[in-house]
N, C-alpha and C positions, 0 to 999 in steps of 0.2 A: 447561852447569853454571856454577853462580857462578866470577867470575872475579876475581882482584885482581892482575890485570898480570902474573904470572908464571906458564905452566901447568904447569911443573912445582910451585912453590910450594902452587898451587889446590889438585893433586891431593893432593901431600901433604899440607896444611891438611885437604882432607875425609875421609882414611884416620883422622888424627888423629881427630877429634872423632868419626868411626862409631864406632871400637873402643874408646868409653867405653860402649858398647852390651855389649863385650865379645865381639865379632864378630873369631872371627881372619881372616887371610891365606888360610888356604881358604878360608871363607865366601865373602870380599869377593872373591876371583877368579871366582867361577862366574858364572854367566850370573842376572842378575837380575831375576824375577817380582814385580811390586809386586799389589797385593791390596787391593781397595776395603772398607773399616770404613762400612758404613752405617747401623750399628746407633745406638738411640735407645732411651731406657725410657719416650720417647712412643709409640714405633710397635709396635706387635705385628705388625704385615704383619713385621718385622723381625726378631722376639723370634728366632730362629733361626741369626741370623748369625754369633750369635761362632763355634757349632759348624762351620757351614761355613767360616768361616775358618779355623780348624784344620785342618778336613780339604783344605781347599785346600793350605793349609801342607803339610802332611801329604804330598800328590804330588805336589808340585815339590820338595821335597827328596829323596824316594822315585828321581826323573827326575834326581835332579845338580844341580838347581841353588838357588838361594837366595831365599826369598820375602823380601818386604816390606813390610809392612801398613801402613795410610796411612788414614785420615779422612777423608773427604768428607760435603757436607749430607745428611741424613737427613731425606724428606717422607715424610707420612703424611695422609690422606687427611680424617679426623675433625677433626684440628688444625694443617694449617696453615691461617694468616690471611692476607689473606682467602680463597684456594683455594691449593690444591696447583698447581692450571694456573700462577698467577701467581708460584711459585717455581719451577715447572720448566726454563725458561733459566738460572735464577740456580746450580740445580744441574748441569746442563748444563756451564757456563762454570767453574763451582767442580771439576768433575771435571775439565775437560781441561786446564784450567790446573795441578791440582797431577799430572795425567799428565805434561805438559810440565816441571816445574819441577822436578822429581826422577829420579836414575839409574835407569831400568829398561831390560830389552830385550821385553818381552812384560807387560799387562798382563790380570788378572783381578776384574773386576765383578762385586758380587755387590746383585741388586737384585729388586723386586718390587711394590712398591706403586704405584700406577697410573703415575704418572709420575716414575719413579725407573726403569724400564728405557730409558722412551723418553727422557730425558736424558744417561743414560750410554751409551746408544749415540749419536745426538748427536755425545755427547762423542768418543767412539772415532771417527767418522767424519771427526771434525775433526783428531785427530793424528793418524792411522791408523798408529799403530801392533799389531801383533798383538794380540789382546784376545780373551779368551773371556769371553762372560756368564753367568753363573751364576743363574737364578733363584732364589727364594727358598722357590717352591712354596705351593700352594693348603693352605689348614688344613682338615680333616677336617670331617664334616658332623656337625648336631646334632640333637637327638631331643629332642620334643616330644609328650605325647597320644597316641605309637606314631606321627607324622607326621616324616621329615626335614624338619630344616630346614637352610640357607644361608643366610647375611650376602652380599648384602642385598637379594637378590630377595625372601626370605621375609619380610625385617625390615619391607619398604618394603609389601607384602603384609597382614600383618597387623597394622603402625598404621594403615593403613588400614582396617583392620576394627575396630581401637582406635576412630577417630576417628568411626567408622560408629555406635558404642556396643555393635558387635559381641562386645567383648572388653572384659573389666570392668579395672580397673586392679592386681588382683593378681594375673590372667593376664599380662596384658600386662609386667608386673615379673617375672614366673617366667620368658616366652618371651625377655627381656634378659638373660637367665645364659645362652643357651641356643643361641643363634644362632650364637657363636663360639667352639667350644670348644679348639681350640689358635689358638697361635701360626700364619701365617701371612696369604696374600692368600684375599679371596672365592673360594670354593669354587665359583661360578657362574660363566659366561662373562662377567663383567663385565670392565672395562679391564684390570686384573691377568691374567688369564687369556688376554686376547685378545693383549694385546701377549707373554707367552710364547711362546703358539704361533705367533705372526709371528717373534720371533726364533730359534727354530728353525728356523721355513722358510726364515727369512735365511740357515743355515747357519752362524748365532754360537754357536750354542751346541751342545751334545751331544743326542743323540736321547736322546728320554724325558723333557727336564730343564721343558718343561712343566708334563707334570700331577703325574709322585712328590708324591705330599701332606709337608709341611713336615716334620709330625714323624716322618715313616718315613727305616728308616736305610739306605734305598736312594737318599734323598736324602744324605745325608751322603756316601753312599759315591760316588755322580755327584761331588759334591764334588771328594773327592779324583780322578777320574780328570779332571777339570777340570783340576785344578793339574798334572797329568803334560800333560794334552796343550799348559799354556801355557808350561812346561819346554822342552818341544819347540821351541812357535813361535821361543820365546829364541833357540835354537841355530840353527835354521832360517831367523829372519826372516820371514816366514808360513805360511799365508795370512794375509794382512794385510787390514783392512776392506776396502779400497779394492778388493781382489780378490774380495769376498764379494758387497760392495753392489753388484749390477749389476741394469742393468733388467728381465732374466729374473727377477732375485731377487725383486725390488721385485711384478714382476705375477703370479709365486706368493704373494708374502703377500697380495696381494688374492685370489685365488682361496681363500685360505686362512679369509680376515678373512672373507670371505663365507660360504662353505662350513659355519661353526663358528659361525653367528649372531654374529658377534662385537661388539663394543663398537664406537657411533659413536666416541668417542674417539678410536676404532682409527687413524681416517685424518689426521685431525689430526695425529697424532704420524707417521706411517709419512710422512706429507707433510713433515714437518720435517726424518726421517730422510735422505729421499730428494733431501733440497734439499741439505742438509748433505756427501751424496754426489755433487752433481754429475746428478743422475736426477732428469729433471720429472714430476711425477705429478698426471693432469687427474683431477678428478673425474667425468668422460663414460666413463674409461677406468673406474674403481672401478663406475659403473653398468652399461656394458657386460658387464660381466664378472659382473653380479650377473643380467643376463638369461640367462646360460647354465649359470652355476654353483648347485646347489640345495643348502639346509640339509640336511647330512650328521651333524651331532653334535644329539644330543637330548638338551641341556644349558637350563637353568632360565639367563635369562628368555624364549626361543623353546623349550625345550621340558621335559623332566621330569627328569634326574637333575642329575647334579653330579661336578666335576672328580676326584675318585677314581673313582668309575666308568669316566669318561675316558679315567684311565690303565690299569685292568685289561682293559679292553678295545682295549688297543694304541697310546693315547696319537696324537700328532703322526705319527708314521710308519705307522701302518693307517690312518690319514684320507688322507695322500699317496698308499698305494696304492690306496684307495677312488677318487680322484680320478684317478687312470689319466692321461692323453692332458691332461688338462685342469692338468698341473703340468709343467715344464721341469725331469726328473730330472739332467739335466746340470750343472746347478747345485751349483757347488761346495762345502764343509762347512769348518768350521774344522777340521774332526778330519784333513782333506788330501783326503778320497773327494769323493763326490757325493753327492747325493739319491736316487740309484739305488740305490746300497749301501745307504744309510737303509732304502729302500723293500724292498727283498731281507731285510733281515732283521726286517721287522717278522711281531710276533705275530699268528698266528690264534690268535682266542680262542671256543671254541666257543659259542653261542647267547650272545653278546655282541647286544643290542640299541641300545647307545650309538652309535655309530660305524654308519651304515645306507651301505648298497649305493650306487649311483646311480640304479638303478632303484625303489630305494625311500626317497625321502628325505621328511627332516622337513615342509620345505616345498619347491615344485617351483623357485622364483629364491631368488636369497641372501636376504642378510640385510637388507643395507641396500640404497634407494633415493636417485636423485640430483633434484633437485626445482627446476627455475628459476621463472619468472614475473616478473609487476611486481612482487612481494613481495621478491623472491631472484633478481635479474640476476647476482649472483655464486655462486648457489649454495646449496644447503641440503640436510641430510641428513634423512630418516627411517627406521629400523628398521622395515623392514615384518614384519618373524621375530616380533616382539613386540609386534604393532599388533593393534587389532582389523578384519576382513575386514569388516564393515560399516560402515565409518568409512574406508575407503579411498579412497571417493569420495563428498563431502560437502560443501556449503553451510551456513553459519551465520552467527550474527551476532557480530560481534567486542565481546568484555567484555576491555577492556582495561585494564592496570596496566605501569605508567611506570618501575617498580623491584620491586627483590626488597621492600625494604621496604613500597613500598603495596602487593602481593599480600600480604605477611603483616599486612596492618591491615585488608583488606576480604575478603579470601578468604572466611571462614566471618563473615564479619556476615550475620544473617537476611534483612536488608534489601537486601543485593545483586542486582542484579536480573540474573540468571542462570538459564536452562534446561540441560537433557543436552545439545540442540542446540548448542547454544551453542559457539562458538571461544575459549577461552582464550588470550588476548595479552599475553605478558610482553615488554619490552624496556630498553633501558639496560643491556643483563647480557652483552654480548661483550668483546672481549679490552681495549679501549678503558673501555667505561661502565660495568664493574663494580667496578673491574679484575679482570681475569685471568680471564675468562670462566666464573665458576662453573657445578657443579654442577644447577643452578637451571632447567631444559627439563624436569624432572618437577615441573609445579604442581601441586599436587595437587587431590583434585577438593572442590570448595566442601561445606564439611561438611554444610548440607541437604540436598546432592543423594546424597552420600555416604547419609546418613540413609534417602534416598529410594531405594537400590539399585543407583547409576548409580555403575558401576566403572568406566569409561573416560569421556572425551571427547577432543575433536581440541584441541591446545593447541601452540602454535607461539610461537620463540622464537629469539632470537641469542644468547642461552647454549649449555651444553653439557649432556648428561645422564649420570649414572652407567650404566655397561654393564649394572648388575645390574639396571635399571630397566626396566619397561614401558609399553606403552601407543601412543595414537597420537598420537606427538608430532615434530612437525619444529623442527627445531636447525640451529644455526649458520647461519642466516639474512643472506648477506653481499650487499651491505657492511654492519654491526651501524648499528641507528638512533644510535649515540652518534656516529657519522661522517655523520651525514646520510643513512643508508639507507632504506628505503622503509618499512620499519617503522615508522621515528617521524615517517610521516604518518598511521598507521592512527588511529580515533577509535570508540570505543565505539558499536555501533549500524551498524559497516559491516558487510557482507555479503563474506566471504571463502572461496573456491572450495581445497579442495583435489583435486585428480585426480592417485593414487598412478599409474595406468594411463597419464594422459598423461606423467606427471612433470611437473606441472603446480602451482605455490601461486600466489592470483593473488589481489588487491582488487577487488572487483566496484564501483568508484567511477569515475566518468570522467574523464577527462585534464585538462580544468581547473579540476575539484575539487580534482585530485592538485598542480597548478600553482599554487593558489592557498594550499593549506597548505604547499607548500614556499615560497611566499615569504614566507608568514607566521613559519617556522622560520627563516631566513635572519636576522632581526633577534632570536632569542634568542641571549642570550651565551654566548658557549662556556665547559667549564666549566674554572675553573684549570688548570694542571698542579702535581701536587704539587710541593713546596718544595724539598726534595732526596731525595738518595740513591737506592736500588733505584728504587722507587716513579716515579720521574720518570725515568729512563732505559727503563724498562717503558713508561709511555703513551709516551713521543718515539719508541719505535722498533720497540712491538710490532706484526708481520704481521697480517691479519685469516685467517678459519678454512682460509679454501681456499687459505694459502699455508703453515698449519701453522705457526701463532701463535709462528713464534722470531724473534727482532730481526734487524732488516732490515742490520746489520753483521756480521751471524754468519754469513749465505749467501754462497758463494761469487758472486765478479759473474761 
């Protein structure tokens, strides 16, 4: 704590100035729960938090001892600039430091939106101190034409039938009221959802605190039993991160990330996690594990319903006992047990078809694939859960675009010269050249063709893609063309091999075609680095994908 040369003086100095709070001498002796404020009247992933904070309030006093609420940055996914990716360290760093700078003995998280969980754990990893996460929970589904819909598999689904001319523009204005109709995260297995169910399987959080939909008050009431069990850790001292995040953890959330179609996002973040921790995490292993693990949750965008279903059908804990042999029940829980005890009392829920058997799953391997080549010596990921089966192994010609900007200036010009066949090539868009590696790996498909019926194509990229996204697209393409990666030799007109089967992306150009445009690239100028602030500490020190995009000063050496 702040110190001014005398610790008795200190202490009394800061009893002084608390108890203008009006906080007496009981208060200020109990055991102190601080309580993350992430709330924003930008974010509706959030819209829910003052009540959980309450109710967090609410069991830690109920438990003895005294909470603390505290402010930390608030992302949200629509509006930050330029991505959410490229505040997520900033939030990260802003949570652990005001953990660090303030009295508490146990903290509690309360987050949700795509990378707002995977920051503040991050964060937790780095103080380790006791910490429960509180998600914020999936908003309820919406209703369309007698059709459910989800934000934003459905949304990204029908602008594209928008764009198709499928859908006139006072549909397409009616289905915008309609996609989201509470407060919380995407109702789909996208990043929000994926990264919950990992931190359950971490054992941060409480069973069930996944799927509870935002506005039900069974979320409120996990809430409070949250703030009892971080009462607890107070008095106790853990389980502490440090005791949770272990490599068994770590290789159930990928069992898990798999199993649940989950968000490429997924690894990026669980890779930062786990750096953060001390636990190296190869992408060989995330694919290994996808050859034996099969899509178990039939969740939009690999299969049909959506996260309230999820949860009536037994949530995070009937998925672990689905998964039998193939999850490390030993695995410790914030709440003090195991994964065992999780798994013992999850619900049978009768002719529940969300959550399928092992014997009968969505698809027979996970979710995602792991993908090298002269494209991707470092690695690249595709969802194959949400790919199409005829496009898995494909030859085409590369229509390439340099930026998000020239994809948005020539996309739909008539004049482009673009077939179905065809390879989609965006670059400049990873951690380095976009910054903050957007969004931007679903290009979407060139509005002729659109016109013409063609729902998918193979489109490849060193950005990142929304979890709610589909299609056959490979991401994270490292090392990113804006570091000299192999992608920013590709040229409109090449011939590019994808083979999902071999885990294969490759240029079909020859070596010293390949040699002669890298040294042609060798005398283009590099581009600035921004002038100050955030912005230039980001490019000087941001990781590339497969090291889980956190600055290269934040990983333990």
């Amino acid at each position: 704590m702040t110190s001014y040369g005398d610790d008795g003086f200190a202490l009394f100095l800061r009893k002084a100035f608390i108890k203008a709070m009006g906080y007496s001498d009981d208060a200020l002796d109990r055991p102190i729960v601080g309580i993350t404020n992430t709330y924003s009247d930008y974010n509706p992933c959030h819209g829910n938090a003052p009540q959980l904070i309450e109710a967090v309030k609410r069991g830690v006093m109920l438990a003895g001892a005294m909470p603390m609420v505290f402010p930390t940055i608030s992302i949200h996914e629509s509006f930050a600039h330029p991505t959410s990716m490229f505040l997520r360290n900033l939030m990260a760093m802003d949570t652990e430091e005001m953990i660090r700078a303030q009295p508490m003995d146990a903290v509690v998280v309360i987050g949700g939106c795509d990378k707002t969980l995977p920051a503040q754990i991050m964060a937790a990893a780095s103080v380790d101190l006791p910490t429960v996460v509180v998600p914020v929970g999936p908003m309820v589904v919406g209703h369309h034409r007698g059709e459910v819909l989800g934000a934003c598999t459905d949304c990204r689904r029908l602008w594209s039938a928008h764009r198709a001319g499928e859908i006139d523009e006072v549909e397409i204005d009616t289905v915008n009221g309609r996609l989201a109709p509470s407060v919380g995260t995407c109702m789909v297995m996208g990043t929000a959802s994926t990264m919950a169910c990992i931190t359950e399987t971490l054992g941060l959080s409480l069973p069930m605190s996944a799927s509870i939909p935002a506005p039900h008050a069974e979320r409120v009431r996990l809430a409070e039993q949250s703030g009892k069990v971080a009462a607890r850790l107070a008095v106790e001292g853990g389980p502490r991160p440090s005791e949770l995040l272990t490599p068994a953890a770590f290789h159930n959330a990928l069992v898990v990330m798999q199993a649940i179609g989950g968000s490429t996002n997924g690894i990026i973040h669980l890779t930062a996690i786990a750096n953060r921790a001390g636990v190296r995490l190869e992408l060989e292993t995330l694919d290994a594990i996808g050859r034996d693990v099969p899509v178990l949750v039939d969740l939009k965008p690999s299969g049909a319903h959506y996260m309230e279903h999820f949860h009536h059908a037994g949530g995070v804990p009937k998925l672990l006992k689905q998964l039998g042999d193939l999850i490390n029940l030993d695995a410790p829980t914030v709440s003090g047990g195991t994964l065992r005890q999780v798994v013992e009392a999850a619900e049978e829920v009768p002719g529940q078809d969300v959550i399928r058997p092992r014997s009968q799953p969505i698809k027979a391997q996970g979710s995602m694939v792991v993908l090298r080549g002269n494209l991707a010596p470092g690695g690249a990921v595709l969802k194959q859960a949400a790919a199409s089966e005829r496009l898995l192994q494909h030859t085409g010609r590369a229509v390439v675009f340099d930026s998000v900007a020239d994809m948005a200036a020539r996309i739909d010009d008539p004049d482009l010269d673009v077939t179905a066949d065809d390879v989609l090539v965006l670059r400049n868009t990873g951690p380095k050249g976009a910054p903050g590696m957007p969004e931007a790996g679903y290009l979407p498909i060139p509005k002729k063709l659109g016109r013409q019926g063609v729902k998918d194509m193979v489109r490849i990229s060193d950005a990142r893609m929304s979890g709610t996204a589909f299609g056959t697209i490979v991401l994270h393409i490292t090392p990113e063309s804006a570091v000299g990666g192999p992608l920013a030799l590709v040229e409109s007109g090449d011939m590019i091999r994808l083979d999902v089967e071999g885990r294969r992306i490759d240029l079909l150009v020859a070596e010293d075609e390949l040699a002669r445009r890298r040294a042609a690239l060798a005398d283009v100028p590099e581009k600035p680095l921004p002038e100050r602030g955030y912005a230039r500490l980001f490019q000087q020190t941001v990781l590339q994908a497969d090291e889980g995009c956190d600055f290269d000063f934040m990983v333990p050496r």
